[in-house]
C-alpha positions in Angstrom: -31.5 0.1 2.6 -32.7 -1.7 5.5 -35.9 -1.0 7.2 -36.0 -1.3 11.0 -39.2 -3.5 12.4 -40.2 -3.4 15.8 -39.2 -6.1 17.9 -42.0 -8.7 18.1 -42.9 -9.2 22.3 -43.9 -12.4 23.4 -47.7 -13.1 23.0 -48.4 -10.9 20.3 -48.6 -12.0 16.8 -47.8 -10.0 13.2 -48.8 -10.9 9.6 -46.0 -12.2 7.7 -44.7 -10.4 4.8 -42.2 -12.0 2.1 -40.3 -8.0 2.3 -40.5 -7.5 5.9 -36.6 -7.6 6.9 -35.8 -8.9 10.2 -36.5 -7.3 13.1 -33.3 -5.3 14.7 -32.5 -4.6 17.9 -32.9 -1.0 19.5 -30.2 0.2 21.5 -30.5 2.8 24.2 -28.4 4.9 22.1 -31.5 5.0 19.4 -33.6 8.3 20.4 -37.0 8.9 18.8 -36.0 12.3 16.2 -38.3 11.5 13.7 -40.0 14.7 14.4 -36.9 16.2 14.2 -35.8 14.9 11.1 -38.9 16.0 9.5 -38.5 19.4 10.5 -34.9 19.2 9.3 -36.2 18.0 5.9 -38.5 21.0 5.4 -36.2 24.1 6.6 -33.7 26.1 3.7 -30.4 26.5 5.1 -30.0 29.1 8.0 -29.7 29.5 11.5 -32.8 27.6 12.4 -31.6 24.4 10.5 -28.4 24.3 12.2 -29.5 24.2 15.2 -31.9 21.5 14.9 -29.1 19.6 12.7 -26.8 20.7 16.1 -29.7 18.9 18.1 -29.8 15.8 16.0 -26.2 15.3 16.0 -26.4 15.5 20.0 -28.9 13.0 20.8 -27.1 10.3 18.1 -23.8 11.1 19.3 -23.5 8.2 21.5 -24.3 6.0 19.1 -21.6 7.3 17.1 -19.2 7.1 19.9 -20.4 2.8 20.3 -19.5 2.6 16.9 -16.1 4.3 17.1 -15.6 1.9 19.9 -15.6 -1.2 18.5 -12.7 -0.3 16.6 -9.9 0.0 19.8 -7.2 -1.3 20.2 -6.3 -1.2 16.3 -3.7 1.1 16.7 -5.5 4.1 17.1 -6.7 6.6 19.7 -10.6 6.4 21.0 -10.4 9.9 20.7 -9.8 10.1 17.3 -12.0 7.1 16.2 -14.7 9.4 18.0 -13.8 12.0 16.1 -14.2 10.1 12.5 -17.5 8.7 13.8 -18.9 12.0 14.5 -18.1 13.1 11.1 -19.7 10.2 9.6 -22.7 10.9 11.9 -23.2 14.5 10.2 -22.6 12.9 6.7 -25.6 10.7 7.6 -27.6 13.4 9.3 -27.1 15.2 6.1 -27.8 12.6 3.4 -30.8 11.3 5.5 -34.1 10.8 4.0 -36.7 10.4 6.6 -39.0 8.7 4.0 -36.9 5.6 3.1 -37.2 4.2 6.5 -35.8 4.9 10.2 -32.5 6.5 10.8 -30.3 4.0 12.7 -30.6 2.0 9.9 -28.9 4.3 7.2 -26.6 6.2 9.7 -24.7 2.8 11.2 -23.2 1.9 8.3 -22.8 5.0 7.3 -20.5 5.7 10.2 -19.4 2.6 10.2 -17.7 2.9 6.8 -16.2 6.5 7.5 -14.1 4.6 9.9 -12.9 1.8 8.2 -12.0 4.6 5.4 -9.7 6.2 7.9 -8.2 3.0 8.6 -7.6 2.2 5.0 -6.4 5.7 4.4 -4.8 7.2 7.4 -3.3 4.7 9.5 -0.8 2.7 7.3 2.7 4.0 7.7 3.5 3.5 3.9 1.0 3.9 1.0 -0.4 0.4 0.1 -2.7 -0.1 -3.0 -6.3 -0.7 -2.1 -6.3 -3.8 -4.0 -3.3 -5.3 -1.0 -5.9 -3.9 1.5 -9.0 -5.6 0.5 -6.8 -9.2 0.2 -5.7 -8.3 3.9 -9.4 -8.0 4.9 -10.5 -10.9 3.5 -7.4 -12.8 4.8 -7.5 -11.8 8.1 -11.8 -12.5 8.5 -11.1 -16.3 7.2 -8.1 -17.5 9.4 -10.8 -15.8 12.2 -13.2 -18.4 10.8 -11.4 -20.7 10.4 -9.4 -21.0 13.7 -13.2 -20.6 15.6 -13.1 -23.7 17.3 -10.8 -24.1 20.2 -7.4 -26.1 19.6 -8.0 -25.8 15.7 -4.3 -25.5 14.4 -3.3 -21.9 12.1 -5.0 -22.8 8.7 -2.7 -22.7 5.6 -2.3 -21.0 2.6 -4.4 -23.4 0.5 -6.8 -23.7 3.3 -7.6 -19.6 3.2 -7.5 -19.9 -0.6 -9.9 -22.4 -1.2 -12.3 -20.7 2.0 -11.8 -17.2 0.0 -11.5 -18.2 -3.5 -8.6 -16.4 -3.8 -5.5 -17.6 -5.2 -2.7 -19.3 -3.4 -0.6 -16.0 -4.5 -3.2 -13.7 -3.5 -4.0 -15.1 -0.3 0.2 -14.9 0.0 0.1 -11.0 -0.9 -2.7 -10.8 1.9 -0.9 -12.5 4.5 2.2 -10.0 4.1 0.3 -6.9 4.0 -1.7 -8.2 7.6 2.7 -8.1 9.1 3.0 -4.4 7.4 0.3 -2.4 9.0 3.5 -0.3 10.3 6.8 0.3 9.6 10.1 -0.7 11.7 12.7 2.2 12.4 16.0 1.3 10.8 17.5 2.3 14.1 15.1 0.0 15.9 17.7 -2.6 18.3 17.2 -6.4 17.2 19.6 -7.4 20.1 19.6 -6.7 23.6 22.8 -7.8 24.8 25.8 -5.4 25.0 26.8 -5.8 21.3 23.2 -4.9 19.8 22.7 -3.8 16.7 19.9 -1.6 15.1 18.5 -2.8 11.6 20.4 -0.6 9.3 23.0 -2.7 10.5 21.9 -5.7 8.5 21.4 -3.5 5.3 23.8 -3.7 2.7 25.6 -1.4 0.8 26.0 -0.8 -2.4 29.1 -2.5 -3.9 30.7 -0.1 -6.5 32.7 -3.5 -8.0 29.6 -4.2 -10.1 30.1 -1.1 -12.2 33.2 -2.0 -12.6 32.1 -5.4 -13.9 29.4 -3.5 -15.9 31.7 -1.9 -17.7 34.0 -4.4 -18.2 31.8 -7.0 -20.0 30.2 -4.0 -21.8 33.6 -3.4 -23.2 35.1 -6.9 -23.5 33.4 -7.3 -27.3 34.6 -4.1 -28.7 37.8 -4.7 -27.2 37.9 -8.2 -29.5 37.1 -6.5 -32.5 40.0 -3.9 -32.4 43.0 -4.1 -34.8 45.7 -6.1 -32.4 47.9 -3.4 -33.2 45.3 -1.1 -31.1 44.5 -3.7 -28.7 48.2 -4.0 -28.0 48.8 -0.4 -27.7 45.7 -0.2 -25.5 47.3 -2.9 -23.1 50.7 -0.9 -23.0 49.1 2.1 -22.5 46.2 1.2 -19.8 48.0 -2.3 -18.2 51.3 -1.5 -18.5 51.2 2.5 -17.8 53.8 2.9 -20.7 53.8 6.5 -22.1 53.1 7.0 -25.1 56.5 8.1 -26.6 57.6 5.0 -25.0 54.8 3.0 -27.1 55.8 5.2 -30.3 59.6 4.1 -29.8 58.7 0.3 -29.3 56.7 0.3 -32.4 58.9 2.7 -34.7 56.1 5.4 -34.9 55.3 9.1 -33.7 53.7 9.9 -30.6 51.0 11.8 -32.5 49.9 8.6 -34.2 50.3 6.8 -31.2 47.9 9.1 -29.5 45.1 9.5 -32.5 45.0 5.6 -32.4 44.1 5.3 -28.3 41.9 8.3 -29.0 40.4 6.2 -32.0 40.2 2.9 -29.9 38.8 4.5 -27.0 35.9 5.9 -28.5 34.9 3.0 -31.0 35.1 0.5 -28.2 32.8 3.1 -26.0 30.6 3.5 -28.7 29.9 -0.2 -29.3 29.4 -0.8 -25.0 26.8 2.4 -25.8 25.2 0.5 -28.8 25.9 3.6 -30.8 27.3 1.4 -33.6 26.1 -1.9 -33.6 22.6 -2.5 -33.5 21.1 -4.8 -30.7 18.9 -7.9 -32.2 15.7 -6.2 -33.7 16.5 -2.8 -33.1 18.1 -0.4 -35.4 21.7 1.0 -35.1 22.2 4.4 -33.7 24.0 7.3 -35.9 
């Protein structure tokens, strides 16, 4: 946890110590409640603690509300980043231990992560996995570092890779989740002109030939196997449309047999496209 130092005026001198952090910065925002915070430590829940916990969370309010600030114009409303902040302001009023040091300190980023939670949680319009959202983070503070100077031309994948020591992939998976923050309607209009069109427009549908040619090739070995006595009779029957008294008379046998045969046929070729009879390579056959 950081300790907060006074600032050092000009003219006056302090003894160095190899621990003593840097000194920080007070804003106006930073009221004295360490006498509050102590009596906060030492009461049991009840009316009288809430209201000095009521009084604390007053006088850092507007702290919280600085913090909540520098996250505008991300998408979300001040409002509600005020709102966030606030809560992460009680979470830190709450957790707060006024022995480990001075209370800006713990509480900023405190608040400062409850925010960037609600980012990561609340504000993308599709679940992404917080792995994508950390490669976003760290691909969207290099090409910031690395396009600092003026004129400095957009760095490149290997570029952000070799500054974040992520992979040429990673730094890829990054750059796509920084263009997905939101979601386009499908009925969203990608022309202007009189013939526009929305983006379901340039979806495509899906083509019911390839089950056709599914089931086609499926059947096109168990077809080979067949007797070409049944194969033929398959053909009249299926290709031809020939009844099958008219395939009994044009091969001199009964229409019963005729029909026990494409019943036969039918089901040993559908059990072979189902690999109900032969077994696939390393696997056993089915029974």
């Amino acid at each position: 946890m950081l300790i907060e130092t006074p600032t050092i005026r000009p003219g006056t001198t302090q003894s160095a110590h190899p621990s003593t952090a840097p000194a920080r910065r007070r804003h106006d925002d930073a009221p004295d409640t360490m006498v509050l915070f102590g009596r906060l430590a030492g009461l049991a829940d009840g009316p009288e603690r809430d209201a000095v916990r009521d009084e604390l969370v007053t006088a850092w309010l507007p702290m919280a509300h600085r913090i909540a600030g520098r996250f505008r114009d991300r998408g979300e409303s001040i409002e509600d980043l005020r709102q966030v902040a606030a809560l992460g302001l009680v979470k830190a009023i709450d957790r707060f231990d006024p022995e480990r040091g001075a209370f800006e300190s713990y509480a900023v980023p405190t608040i400062t992560g409850e925010v960037k939670r609600h980012f990561r949680d609340r504000m993308w319009a599709l679940r992404v996995p917080r792995r994508v959202q950390e490669l976003r983070n760290k691909v969207r503070v290099a090409r910031r570092e690395l396009a600092q100077s003026p004129g400095s031309p957009e760095p490149s994948v290997a570029a952000l890779a070799a500054h974040t020591g992520l992979s040429e992939d990673e730094v890829g998976a990054g750059m796509e989740a920084l263009e997905s923050f939101s979601t386009l309607s499908l009925d969203a209009e990608l022309s202007a002109g009189d013939d526009g069109y929305s983006l379901a427009d340039t979806l495509g549908a899906a083509d019911t030939s390839y089950d056709t040619v599914i089931d086609r090739e499926s059947a096109k070995e168990g077809l080979r196997r067949l007797p070409e006595r049944e194969r033929a009779i398959l053909y009249m029957r299926f290709f031809e449309d020939m009844t099958q008294s008219r395939i009994a008379d044009c091969l001199g046998i009964s229409q019963m047999h005729v029909s026990r045969l494409i019943s036969r046929s039918c089901a040993r070729v559908r059990d072979e496209a189902m690999g109900q009879r032969t077994a696939r390579p390393g696997h056993p056959a089915r029974t």
